[in-house]
FIKOLZA-1660 file (N, C-alpha, C; in steps of 0.1 Angstrom, whole numbers, plus 5000, padded with zeros to 4 digits):
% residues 216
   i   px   py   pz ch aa at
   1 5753 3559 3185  A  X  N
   1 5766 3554 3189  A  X CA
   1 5763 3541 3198  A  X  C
   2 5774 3533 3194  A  X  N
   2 5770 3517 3203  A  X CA
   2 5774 3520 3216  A  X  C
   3 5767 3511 3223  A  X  N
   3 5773 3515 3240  A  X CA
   3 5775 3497 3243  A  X  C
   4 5782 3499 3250  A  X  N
   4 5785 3484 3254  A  X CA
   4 5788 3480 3271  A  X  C
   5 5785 3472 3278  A  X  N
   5 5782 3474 3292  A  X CA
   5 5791 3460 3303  A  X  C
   6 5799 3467 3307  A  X  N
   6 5812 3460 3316  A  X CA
   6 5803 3460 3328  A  X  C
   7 5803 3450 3339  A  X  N
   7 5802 3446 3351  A  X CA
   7 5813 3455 3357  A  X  C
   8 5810 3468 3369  A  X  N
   8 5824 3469 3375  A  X CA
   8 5820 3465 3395  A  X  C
   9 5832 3462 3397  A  X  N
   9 5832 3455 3409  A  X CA
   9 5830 3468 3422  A  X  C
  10 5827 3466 3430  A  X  N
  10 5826 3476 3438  A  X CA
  10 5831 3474 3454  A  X  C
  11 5834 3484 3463  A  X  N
  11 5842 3481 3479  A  X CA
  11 5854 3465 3480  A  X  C
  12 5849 3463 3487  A  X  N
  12 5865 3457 3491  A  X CA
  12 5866 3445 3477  A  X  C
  13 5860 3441 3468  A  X  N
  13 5866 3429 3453  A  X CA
  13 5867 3446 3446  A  X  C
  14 5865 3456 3448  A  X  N
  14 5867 3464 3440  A  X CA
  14 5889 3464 3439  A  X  C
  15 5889 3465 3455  A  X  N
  15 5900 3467 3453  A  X CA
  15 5912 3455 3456  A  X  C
  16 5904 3439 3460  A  X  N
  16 5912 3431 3455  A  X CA
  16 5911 3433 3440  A  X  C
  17 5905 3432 3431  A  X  N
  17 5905 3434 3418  A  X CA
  17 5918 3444 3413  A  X  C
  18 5915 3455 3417  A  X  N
  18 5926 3462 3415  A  X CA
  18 5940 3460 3415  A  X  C
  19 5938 3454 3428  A  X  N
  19 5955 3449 3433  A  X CA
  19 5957 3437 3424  A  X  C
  20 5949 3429 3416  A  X  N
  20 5954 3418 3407  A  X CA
  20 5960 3425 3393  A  X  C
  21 5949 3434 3388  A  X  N
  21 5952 3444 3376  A  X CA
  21 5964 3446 3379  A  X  C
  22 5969 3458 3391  A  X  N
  22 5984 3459 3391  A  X CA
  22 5996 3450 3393  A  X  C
  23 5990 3440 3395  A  X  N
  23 6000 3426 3393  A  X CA
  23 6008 3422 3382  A  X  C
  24 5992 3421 3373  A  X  N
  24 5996 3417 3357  A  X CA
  24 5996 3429 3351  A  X  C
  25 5993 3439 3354  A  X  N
  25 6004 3451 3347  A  X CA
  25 6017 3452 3349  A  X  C
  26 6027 3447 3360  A  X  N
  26 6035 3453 3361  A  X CA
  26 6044 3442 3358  A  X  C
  27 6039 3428 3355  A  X  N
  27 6042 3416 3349  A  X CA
  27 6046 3417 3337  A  X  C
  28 6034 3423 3331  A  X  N
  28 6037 3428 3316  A  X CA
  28 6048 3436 3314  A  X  C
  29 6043 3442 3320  A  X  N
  29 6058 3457 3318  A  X CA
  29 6074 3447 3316  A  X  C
  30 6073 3440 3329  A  X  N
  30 6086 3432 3332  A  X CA
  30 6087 3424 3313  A  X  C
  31 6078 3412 3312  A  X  N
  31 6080 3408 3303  A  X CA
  31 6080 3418 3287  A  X  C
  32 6079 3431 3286  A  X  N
  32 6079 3436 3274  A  X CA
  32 6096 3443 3275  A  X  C
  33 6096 3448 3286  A  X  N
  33 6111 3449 3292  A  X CA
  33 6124 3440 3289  A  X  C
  34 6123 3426 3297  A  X  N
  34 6130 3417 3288  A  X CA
  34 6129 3412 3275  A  X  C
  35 6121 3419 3266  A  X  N
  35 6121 3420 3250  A  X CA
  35 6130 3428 3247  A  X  C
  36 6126 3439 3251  A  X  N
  36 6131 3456 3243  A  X CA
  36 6143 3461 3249  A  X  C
  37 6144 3456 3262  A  X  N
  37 6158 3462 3272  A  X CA
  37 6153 3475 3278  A  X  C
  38 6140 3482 3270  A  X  N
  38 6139 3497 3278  A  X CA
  38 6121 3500 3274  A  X  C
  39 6114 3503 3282  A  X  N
  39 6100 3507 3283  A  X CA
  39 6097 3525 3283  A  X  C
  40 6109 3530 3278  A  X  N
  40 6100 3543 3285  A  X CA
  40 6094 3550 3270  A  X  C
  41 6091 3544 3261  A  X  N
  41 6086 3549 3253  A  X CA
  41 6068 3542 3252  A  X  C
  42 6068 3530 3261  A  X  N
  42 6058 3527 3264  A  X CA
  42 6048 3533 3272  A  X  C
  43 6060 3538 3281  A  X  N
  43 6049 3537 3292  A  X CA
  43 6045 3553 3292  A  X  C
  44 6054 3562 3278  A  X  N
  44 6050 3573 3276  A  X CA
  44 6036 3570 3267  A  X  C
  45 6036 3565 3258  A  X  N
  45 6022 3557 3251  A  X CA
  45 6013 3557 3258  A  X  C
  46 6014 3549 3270  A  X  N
  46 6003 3544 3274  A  X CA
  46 5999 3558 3287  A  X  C
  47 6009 3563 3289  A  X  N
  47 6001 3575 3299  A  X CA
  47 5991 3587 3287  A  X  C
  48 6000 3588 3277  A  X  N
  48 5990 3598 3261  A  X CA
  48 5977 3593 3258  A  X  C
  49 5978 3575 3256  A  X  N
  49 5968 3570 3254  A  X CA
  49 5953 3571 3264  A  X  C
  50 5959 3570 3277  A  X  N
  50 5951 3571 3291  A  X CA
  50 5943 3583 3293  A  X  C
  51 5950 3594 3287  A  X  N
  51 5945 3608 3293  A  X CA
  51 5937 3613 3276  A  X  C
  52 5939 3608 3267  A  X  N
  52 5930 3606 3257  A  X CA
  52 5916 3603 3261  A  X  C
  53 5917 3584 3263  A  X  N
  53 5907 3581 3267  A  X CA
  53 5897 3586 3277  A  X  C
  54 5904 3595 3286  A  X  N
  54 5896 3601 3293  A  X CA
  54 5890 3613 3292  A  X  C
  55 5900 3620 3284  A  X  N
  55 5892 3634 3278  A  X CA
  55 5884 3634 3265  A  X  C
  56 5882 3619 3259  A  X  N
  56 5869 3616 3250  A  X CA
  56 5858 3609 3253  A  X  C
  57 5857 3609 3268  A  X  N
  57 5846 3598 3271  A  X CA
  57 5838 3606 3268  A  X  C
  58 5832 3618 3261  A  X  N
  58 5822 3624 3261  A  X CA
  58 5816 3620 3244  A  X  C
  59 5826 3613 3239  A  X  N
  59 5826 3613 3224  A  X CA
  59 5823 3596 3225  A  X  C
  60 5835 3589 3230  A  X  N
  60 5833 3574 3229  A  X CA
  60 5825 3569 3237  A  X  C
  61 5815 3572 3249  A  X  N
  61 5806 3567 3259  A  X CA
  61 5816 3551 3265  A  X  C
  62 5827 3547 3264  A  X  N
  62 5825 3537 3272  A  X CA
  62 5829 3532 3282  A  X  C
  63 5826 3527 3291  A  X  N
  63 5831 3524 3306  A  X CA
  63 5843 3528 3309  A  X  C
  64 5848 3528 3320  A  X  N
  64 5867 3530 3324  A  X CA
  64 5868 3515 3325  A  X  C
  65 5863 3509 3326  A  X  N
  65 5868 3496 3328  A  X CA
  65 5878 3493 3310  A  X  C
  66 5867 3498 3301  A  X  N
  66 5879 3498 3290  A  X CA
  66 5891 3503 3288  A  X  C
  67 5895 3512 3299  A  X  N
  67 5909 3518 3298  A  X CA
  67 5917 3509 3303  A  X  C
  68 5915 3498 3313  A  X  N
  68 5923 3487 3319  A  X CA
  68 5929 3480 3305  A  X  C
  69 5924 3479 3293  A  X  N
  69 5927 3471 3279  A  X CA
  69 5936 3481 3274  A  X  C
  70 5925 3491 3268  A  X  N
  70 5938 3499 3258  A  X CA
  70 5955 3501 3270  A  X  C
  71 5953 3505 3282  A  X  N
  71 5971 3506 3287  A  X CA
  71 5979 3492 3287  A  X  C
  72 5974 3479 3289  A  X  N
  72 5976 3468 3282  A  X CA
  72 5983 3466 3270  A  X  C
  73 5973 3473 3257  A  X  N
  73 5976 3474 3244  A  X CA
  73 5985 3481 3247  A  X  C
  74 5987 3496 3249  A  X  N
  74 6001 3504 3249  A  X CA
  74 6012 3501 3253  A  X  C
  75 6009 3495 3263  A  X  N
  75 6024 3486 3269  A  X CA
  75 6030 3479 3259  A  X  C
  76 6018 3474 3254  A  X  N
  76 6027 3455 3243  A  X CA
  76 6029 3460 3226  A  X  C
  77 6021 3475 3227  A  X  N
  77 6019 3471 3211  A  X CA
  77 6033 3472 3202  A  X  C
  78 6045 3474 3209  A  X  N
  78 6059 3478 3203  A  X CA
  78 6066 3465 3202  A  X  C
  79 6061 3455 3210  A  X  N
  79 6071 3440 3214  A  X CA
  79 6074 3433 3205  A  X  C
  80 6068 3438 3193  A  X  N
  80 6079 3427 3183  A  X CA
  80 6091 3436 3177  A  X  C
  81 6093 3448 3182  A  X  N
  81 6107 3453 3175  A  X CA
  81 6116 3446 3185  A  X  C
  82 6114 3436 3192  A  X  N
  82 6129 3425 3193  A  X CA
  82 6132 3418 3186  A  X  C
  83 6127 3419 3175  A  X  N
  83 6131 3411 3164  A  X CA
  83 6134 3420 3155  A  X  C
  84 6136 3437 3153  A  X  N
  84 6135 3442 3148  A  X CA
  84 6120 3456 3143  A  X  C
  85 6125 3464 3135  A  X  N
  85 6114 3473 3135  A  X CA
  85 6103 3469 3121  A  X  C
  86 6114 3460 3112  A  X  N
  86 6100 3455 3101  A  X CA
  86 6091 3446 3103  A  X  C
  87 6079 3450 3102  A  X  N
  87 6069 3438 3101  A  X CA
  87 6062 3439 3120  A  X  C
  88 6071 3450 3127  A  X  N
  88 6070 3445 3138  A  X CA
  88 6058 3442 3147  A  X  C
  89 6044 3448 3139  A  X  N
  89 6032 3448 3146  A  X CA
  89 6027 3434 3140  A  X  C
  90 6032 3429 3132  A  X  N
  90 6028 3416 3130  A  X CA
  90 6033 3406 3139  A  X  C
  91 6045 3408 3140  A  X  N
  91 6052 3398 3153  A  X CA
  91 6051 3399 3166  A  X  C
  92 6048 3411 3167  A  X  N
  92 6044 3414 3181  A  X CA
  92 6029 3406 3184  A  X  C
  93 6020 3406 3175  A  X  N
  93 6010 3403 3180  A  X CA
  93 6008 3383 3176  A  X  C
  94 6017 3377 3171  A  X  N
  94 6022 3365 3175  A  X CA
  94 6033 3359 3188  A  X  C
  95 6034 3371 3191  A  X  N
  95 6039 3372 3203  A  X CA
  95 6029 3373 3216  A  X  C
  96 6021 3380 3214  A  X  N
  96 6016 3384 3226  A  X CA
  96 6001 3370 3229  A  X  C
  97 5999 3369 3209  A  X  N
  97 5990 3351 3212  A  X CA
  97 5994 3338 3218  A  X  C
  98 6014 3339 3215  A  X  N
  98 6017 3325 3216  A  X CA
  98 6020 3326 3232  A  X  C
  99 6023 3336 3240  A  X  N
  99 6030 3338 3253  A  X CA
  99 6020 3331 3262  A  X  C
 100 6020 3318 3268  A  X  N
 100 6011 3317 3274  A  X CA
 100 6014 3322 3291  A  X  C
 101 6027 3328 3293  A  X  N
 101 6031 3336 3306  A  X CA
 101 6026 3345 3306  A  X  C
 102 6025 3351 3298  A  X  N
 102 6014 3368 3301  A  X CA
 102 6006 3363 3305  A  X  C
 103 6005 3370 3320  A  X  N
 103 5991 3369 3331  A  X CA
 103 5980 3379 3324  A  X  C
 104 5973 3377 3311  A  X  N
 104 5962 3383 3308  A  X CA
 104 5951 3374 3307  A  X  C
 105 5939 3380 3309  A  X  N
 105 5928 3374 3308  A  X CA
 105 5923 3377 3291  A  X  C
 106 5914 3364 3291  A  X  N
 106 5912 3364 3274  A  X CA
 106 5909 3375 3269  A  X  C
 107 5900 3385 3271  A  X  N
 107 5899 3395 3264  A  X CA
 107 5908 3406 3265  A  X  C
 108 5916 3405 3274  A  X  N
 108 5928 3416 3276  A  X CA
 108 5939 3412 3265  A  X  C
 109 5940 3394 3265  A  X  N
 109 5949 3389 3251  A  X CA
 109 5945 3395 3239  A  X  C
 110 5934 3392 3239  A  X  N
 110 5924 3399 3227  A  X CA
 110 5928 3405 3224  A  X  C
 111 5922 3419 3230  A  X  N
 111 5925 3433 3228  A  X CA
 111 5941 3438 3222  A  X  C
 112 5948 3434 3231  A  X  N
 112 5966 3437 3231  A  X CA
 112 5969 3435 3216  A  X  C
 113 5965 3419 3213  A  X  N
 113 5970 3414 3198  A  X CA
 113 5962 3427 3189  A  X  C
 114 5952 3430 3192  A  X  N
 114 5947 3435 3179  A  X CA
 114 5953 3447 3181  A  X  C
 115 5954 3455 3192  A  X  N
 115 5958 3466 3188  A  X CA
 115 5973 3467 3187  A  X  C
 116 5979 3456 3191  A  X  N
 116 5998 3457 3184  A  X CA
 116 5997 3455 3170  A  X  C
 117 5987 3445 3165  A  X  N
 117 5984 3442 3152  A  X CA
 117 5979 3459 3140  A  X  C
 118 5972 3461 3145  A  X  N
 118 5967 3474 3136  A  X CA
 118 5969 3485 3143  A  X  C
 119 5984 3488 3151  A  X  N
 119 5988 3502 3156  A  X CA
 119 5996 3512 3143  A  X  C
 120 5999 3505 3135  A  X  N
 120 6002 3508 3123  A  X CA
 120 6003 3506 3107  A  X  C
 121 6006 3510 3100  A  X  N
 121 6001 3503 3088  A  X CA
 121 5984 3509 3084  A  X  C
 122 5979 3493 3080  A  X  N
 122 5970 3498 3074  A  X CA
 122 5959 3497 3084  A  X  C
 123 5945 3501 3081  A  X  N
 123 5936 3495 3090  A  X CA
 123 5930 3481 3090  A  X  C
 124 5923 3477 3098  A  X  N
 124 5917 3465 3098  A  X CA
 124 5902 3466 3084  A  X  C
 125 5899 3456 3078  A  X  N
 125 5888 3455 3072  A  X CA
 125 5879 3448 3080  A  X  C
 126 5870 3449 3079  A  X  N
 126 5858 3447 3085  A  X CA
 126 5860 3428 3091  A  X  C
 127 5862 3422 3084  A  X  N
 127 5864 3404 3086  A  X CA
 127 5869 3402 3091  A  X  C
 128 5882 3415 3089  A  X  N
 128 5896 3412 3101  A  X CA
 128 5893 3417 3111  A  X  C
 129 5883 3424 3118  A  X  N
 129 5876 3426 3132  A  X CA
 129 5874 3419 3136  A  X  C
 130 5862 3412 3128  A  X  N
 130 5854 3404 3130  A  X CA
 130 5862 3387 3143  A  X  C
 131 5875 3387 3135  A  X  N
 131 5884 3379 3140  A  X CA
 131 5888 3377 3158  A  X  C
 132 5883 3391 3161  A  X  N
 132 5890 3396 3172  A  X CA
 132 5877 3398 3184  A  X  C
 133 5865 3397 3175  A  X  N
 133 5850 3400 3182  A  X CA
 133 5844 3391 3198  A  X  C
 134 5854 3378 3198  A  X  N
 134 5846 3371 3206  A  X CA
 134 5843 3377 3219  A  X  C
 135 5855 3380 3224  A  X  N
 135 5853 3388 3238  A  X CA
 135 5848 3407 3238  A  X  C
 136 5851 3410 3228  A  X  N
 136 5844 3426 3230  A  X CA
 136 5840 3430 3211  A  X  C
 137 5832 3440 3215  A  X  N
 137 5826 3441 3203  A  X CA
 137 5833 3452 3195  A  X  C
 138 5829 3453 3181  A  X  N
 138 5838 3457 3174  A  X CA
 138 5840 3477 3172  A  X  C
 139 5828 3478 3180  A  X  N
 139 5830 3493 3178  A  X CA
 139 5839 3497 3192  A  X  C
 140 5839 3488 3205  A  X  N
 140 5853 3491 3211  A  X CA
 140 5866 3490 3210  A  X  C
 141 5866 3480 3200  A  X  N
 141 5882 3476 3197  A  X CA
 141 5883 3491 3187  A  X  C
 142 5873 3496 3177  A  X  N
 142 5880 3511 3172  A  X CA
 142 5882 3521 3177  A  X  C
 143 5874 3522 3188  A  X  N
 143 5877 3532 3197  A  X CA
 143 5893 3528 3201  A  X  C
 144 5892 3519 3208  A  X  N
 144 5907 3516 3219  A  X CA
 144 5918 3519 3202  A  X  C
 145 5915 3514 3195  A  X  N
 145 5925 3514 3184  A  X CA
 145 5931 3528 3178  A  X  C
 146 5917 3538 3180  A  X  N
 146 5920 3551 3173  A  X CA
 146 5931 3558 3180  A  X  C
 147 5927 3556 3196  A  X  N
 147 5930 3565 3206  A  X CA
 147 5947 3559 3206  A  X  C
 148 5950 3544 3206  A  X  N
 148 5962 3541 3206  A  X CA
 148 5972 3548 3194  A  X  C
 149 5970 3548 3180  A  X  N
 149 5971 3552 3169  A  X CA
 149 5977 3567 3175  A  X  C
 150 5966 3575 3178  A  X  N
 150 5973 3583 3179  A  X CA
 150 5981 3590 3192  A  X  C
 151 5978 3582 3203  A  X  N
 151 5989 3587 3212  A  X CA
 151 6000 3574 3206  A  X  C
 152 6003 3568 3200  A  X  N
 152 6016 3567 3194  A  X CA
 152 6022 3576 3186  A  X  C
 153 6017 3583 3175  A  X  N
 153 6019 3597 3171  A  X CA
 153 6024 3605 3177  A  X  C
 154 6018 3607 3190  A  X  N
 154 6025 3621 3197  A  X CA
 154 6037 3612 3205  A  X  C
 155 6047 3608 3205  A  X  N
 155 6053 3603 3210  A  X CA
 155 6064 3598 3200  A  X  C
 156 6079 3598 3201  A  X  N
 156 6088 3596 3192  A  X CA
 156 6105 3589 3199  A  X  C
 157 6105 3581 3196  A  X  N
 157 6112 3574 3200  A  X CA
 157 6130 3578 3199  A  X  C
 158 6129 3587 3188  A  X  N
 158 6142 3594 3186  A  X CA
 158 6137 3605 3197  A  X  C
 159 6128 3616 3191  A  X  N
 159 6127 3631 3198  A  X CA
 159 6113 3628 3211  A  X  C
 160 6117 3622 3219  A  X  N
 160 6101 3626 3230  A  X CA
 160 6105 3641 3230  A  X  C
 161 6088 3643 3231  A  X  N
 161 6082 3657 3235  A  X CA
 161 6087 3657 3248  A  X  C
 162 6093 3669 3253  A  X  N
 162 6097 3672 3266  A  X CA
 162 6080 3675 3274  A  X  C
 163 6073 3680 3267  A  X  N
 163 6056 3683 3272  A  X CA
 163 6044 3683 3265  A  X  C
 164 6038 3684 3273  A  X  N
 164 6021 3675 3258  A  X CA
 164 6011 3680 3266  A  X  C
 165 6004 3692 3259  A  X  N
 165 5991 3695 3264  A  X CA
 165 5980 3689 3258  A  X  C
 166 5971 3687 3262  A  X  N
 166 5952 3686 3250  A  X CA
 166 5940 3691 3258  A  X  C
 167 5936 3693 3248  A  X  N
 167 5922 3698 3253  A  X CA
 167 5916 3696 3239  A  X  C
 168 5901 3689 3250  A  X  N
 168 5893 3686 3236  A  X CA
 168 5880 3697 3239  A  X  C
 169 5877 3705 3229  A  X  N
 169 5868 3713 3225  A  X CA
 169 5855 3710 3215  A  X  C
 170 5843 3704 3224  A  X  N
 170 5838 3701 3209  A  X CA
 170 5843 3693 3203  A  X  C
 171 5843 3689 3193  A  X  N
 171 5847 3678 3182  A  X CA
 171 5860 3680 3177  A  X  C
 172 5868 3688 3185  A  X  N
 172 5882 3693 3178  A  X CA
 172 5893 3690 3190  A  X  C
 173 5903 3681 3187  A  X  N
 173 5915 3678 3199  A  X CA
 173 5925 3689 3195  A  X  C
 174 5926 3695 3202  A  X  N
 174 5938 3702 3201  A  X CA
 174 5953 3698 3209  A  X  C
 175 5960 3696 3204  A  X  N
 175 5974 3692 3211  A  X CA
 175 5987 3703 3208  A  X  C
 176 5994 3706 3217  A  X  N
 176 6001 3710 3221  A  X CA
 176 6018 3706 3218  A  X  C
 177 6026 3699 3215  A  X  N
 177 6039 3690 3217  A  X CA
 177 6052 3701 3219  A  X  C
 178 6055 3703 3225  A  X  N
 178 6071 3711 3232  A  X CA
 178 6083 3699 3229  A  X  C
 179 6089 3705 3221  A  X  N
 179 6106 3696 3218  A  X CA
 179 6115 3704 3218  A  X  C
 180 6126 3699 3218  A  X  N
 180 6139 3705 3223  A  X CA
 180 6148 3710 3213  A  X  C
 181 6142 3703 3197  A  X  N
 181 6147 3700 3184  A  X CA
 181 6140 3715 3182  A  X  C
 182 6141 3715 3163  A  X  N
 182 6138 3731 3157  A  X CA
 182 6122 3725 3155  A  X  C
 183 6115 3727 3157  A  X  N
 183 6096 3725 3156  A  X CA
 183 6093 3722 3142  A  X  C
 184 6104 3729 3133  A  X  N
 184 6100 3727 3118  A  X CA
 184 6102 3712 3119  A  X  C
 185 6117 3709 3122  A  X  N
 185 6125 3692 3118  A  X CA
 185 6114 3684 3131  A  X  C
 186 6107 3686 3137  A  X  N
 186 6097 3670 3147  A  X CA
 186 6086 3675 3140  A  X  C
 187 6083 3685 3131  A  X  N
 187 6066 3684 3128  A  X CA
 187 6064 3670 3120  A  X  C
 188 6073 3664 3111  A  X  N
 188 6069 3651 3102  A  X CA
 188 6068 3641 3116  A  X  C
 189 6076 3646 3126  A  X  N
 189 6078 3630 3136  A  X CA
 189 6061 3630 3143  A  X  C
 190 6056 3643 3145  A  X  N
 190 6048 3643 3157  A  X CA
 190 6029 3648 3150  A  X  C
 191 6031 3651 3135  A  X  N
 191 6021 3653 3130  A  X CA
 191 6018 3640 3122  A  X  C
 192 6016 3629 3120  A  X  N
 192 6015 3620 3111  A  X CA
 192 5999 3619 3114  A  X  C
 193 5991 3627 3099  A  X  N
 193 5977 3632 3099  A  X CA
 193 5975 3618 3099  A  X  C
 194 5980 3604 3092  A  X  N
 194 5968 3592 3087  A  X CA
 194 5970 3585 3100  A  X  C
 195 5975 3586 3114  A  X  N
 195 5977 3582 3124  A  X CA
 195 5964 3585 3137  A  X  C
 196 5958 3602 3132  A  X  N
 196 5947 3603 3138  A  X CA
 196 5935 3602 3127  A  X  C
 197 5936 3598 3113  A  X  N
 197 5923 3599 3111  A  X CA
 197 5916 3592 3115  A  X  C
 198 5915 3579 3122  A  X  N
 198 5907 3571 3130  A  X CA
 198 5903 3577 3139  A  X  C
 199 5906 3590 3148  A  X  N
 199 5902 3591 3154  A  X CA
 199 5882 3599 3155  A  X  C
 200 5888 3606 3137  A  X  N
 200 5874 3611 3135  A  X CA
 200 5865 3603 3127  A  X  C
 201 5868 3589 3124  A  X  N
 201 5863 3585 3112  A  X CA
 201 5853 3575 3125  A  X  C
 202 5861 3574 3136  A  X  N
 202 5851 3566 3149  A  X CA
 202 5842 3576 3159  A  X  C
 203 5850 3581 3162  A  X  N
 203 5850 3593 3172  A  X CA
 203 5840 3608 3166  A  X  C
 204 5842 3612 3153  A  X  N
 204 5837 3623 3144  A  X CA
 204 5852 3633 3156  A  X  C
 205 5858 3629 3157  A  X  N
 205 5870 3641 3163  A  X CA
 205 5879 3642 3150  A  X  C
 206 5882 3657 3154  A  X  N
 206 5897 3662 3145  A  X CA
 206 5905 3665 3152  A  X  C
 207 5918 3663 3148  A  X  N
 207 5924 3667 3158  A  X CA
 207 5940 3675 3149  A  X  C
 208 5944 3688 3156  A  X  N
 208 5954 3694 3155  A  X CA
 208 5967 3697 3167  A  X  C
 209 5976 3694 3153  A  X  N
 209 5987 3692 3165  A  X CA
 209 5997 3706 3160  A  X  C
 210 5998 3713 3174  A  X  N
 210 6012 3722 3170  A  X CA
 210 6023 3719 3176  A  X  C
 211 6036 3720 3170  A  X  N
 211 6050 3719 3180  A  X CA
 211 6054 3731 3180  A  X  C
 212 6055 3734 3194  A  X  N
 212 6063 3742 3197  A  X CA
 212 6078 3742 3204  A  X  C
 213 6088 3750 3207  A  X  N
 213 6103 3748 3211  A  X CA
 213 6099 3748 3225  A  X  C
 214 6105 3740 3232  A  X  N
 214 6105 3740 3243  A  X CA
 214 6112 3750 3254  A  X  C
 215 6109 3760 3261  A  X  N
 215 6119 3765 3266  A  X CA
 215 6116 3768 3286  A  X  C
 216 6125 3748 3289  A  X  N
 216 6123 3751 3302  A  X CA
 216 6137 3756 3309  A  X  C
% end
């Protein structure tokens, strides 16, 4: 497995650092906000996404400093449905290149476009990575991509899951999803298998999803 190796800052630039990160995150937020009119399907993304990435570090080895990118990616990767829902990972990530107000740093731009670019649809071919390589290398961008893929999966824009367990066992994710709907009618919303196969085809993870009714 590739390992790839981030500089992280430590004691007090630790936490000016931090306090800039939360700047231009909550910048972002603002500007994907005035696109969409409403974030909370992001910011449910990007919490799924987050607690992924952290219960696979034993699979993906790479730094936390990589999770500062993928919640980036989660935040932005919906922003071109202001123009609509067709095409919209294409526009979105002409969006997120041309914006030169987004307070991101180059490889955070990076990152964001590619993974609003291949959050859906098809995957990237190998050239088309290649495109995206100058600031990070390409077996991070599949990681951050898989993980995004599928905590968009568990997450539904008509039906949110009222609750979301996982637990990763060995090579097997197991998830959880509680809805308020009949579990038969959200299994098409919240099982979409070709959304996690990335996850085992980078990762060697499987992952199964059950819905159950919710009854709080």
């Amino acid at each position: 497995m590739t390992q790839t190796t981030m500089h992280v800052a430590t004691g007090h630039t630790a936490h000016t650092k931090h306090s800039k990160v939360a700047h231009r995150a909550a910048a972002v937020e603002q500007w994907v906000h005035a696109h969409l009119g409403c974030v909370r399907h992001e910011r449910r993304v990007r919490a799924i996404a987050t607690r992924l990435f952290d219960l696979t570090v034993p699979r993906h080895g790479l730094p936390r400093a990589y999770r500062r990118l993928l919640r980036f990616g989660a935040m932005l990767h919906d922003v071109g449905r202001a123009h609509g829902p067709k095409r919209h990972h294409i526009r979105g990530e002409r969006m997120i290149l041309a914006e030169r107000n987004l307070p991101l740093l180059p490889a955070e731009r990076q990152v964001a476009a590619f993974l609003t670019r291949y959050h859906r649809k098809s995957l990237p071919a190998r050239d088309e990575t290649r495109a995206y390589t100058r600031e990070i290398r390409s077996y991070a961008l599949h990681v951050l991509l898989a993980i995004l893929r599928a905590a968009d999966a568990l997450d539904s824009r008509r039906v949110p899951a009222k609750g979301l367990t996982m637990r990763l066992s060995g090579r097997k994710l197991q998830v959880r999803c509680y809805v308020s709907i009949d579990p038969q009618k959200a299994e098409e919303l919240f099982n979409k298998r070709r959304k996690f196969r990335m996850l085992k085809e980078v990762m060697g993870v499987t992952t199964e999803v059950a819905i159950r009714a919710y009854e709080g």
